[in-house]
LUMDRENRO-856586 format. One line per field, with one value per residue (C-alpha): residue number from 1; residue in one letter; x, y, z. Coordinates in nm, 3 decimals. Layout:
! LUMDRENRO-856586
nr = c(NUM/...)
rest = c(A/...)
xx = c(X/...)
yy = c(Y/...)
zz = c(Z/...)
//
This chain:
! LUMDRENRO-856586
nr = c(1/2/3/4/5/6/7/8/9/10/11/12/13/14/15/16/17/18/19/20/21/22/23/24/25/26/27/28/29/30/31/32/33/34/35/36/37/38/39/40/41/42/43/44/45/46/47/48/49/50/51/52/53/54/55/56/57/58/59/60/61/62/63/64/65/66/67/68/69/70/71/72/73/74/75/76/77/78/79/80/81/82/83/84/85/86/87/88/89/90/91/92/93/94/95/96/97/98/99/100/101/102/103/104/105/106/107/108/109/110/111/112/113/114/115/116/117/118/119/120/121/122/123/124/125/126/127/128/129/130/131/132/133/134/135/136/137/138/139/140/141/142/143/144/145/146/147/148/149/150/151/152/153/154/155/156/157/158/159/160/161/162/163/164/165/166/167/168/169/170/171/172/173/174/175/176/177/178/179/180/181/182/183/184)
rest = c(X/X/X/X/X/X/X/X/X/X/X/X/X/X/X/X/X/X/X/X/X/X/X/X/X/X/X/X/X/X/X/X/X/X/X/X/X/X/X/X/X/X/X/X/X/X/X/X/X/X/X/X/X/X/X/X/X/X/X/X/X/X/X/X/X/X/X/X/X/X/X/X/X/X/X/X/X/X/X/X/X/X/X/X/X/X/X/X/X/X/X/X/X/X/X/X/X/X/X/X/X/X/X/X/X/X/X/X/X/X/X/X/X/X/X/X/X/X/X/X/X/X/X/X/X/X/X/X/X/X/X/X/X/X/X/X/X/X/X/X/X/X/X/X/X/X/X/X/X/X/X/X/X/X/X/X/X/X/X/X/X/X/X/X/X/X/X/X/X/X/X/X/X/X/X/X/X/X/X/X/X/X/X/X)
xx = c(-12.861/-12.764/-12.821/-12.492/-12.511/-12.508/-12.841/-13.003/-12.824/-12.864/-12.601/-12.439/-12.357/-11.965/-12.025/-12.189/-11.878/-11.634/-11.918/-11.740/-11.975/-12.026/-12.196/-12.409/-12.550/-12.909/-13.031/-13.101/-13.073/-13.429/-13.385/-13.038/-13.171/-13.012/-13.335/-13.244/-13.419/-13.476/-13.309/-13.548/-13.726/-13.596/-13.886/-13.834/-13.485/-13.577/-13.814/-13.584/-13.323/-13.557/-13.621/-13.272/-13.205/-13.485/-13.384/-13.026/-13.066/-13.318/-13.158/-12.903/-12.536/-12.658/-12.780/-12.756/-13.001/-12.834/-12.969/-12.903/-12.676/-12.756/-12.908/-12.844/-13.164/-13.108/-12.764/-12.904/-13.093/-12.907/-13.183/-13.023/-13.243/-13.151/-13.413/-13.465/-13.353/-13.229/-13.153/-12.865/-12.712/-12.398/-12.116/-12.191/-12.100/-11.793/-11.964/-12.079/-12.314/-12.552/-12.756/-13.145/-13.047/-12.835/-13.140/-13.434/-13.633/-13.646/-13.797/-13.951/-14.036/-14.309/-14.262/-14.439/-14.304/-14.252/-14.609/-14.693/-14.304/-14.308/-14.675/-14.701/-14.369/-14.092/-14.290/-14.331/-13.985/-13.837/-14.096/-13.999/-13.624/-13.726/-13.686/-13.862/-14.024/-14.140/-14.238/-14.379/-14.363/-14.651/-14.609/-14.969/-15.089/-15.093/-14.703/-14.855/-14.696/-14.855/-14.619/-14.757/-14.566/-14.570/-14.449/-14.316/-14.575/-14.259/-14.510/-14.655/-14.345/-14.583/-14.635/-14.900/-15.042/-14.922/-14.973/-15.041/-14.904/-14.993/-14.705/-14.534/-14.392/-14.433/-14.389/-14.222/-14.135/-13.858/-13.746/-13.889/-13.901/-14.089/-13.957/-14.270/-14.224/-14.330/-14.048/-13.893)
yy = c(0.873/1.156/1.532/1.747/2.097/2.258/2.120/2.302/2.656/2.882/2.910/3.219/3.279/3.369/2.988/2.841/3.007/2.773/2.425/2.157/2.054/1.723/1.948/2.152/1.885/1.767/2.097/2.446/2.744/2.864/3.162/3.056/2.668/2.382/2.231/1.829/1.740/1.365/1.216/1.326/1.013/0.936/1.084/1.413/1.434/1.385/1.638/1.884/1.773/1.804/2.133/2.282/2.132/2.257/2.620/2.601/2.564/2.793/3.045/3.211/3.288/3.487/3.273/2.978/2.698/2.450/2.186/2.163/2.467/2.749/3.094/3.326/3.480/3.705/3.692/3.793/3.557/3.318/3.218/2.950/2.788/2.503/2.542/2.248/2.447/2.814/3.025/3.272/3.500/3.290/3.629/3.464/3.116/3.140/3.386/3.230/3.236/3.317/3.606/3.656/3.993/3.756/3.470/3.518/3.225/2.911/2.565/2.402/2.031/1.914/1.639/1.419/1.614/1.893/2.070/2.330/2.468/2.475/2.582/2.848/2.923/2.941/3.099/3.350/3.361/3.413/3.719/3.912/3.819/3.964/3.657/3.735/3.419/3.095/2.745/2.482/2.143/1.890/1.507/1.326/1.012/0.962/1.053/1.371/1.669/2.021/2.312/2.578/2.917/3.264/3.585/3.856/4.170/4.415/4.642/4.378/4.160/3.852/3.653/3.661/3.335/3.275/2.973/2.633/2.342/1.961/1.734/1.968/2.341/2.567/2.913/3.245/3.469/3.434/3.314/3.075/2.720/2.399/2.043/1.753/1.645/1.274/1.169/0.914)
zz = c(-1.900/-1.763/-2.015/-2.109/-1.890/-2.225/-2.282/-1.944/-1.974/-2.231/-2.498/-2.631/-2.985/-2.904/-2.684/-3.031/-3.242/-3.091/-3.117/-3.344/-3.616/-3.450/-3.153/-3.447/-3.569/-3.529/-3.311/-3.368/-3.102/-3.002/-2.733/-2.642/-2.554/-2.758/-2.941/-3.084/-3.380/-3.466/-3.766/-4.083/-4.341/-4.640/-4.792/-4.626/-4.695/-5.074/-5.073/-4.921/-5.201/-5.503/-5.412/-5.356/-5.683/-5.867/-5.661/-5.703/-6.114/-6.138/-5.894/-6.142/-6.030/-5.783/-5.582/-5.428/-5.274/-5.014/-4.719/-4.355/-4.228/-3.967/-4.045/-3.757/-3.670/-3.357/-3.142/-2.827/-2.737/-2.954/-3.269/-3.461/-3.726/-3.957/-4.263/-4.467/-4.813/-4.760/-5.073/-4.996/-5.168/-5.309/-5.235/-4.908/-4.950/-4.720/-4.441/-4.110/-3.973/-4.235/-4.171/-4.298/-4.549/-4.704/-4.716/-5.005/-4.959/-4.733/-4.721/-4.435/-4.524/-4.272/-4.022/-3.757/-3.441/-3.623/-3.703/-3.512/-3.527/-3.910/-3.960/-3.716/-3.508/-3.786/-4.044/-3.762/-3.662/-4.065/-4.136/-3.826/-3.931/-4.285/-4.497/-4.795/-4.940/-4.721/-4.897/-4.671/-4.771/-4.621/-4.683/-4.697/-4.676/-5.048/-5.104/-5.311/-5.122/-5.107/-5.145/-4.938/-5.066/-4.868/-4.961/-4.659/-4.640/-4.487/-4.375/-4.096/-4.058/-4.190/-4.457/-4.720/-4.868/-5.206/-5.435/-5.325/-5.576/-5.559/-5.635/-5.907/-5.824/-6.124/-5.987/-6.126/-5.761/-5.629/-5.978/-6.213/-6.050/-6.221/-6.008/-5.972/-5.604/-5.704/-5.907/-5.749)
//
């Protein structure tokens, strides 16, 4: 099998403007490289759900939580990210690509592959961008998942720890939020 060119040159965001959605899906843009990311579990994809949910009722009419669409971190290179959740200011809803003053909060659910990108190189990637809230979502061996919640420090450009909830989210910042994880 032989790779598409696009996937050895670097792509620019006025190249990515024209991309069908069929070409969008499955990768994000990490310095201007096209980045594939496997299929996600049921499991995760539940998780990820849950959450927006849980978000997108607690949110207000101000905002709104959604799954699976770009936020536009940098142009130049071209930063694409595809959080799991992202909550976005909902004047915004028809604006693309969605930009990180527009984004309060997003969700990263944890996957086998995906680690050391979610632990350490996105959370890095949102502060600098100025995202102000970060939730990471780990799946365990037991099917109890630990919410891992950060809060942006805009002096440093990094995140602070926050609260860390086992199976059930009951937290008031950005807004008040209570989902349990386990429900099935």
């Amino acid at each position: 099998m032989v790779a598409p060119a696009w996937m050895h040159e670097q792509v620019t965001a006025e190249q990515y403007a024209v991309w069908t959605e069929e070409q969008c899906a499955g990768i994000e843009i990490v310095d201007g490289m096209v980045v594939v990311s496997p299929s996600a579990s049921k499991r995760h994809n539940r998780l990820a759900r849950l959450l927006a949910n849980a978000l997108d009722d607690a949110a207000g009419p101000d905002w709104n939580a959604d799954t699976d669409f770009d936020v536009r971190l940098t142009d130049v290179p071209l930063n694409n990210r595809r959080p799991d959740v992202t909550v976005y200011r909902a004047d915004t809803i028809d604006v693309t690509p969605t930009r990180p003053e527009d984004v309060l909060l997003v969700v990263e659910v944890v996957s086998p592959g995906s680690e050391t990108t979610d632990r350490i190189v996105k959370a890095d990637q949102y502060a600098k961008a100025g995202i102000a809230f970060y939730w990471r979502v780990e799946q365990t061996a037991t099917g109890v998942p630990l919410v891992y919640t950060y809060v942006l420090d805009p002096a440093t450009d990094r995140y602070h720890e926050g609260d860390l909830f086992t199976g059930a989210v009951r937290i008031s910042a950005p807004f008040t939020v209570e989902v349990d994880l386990t429900a099935r």
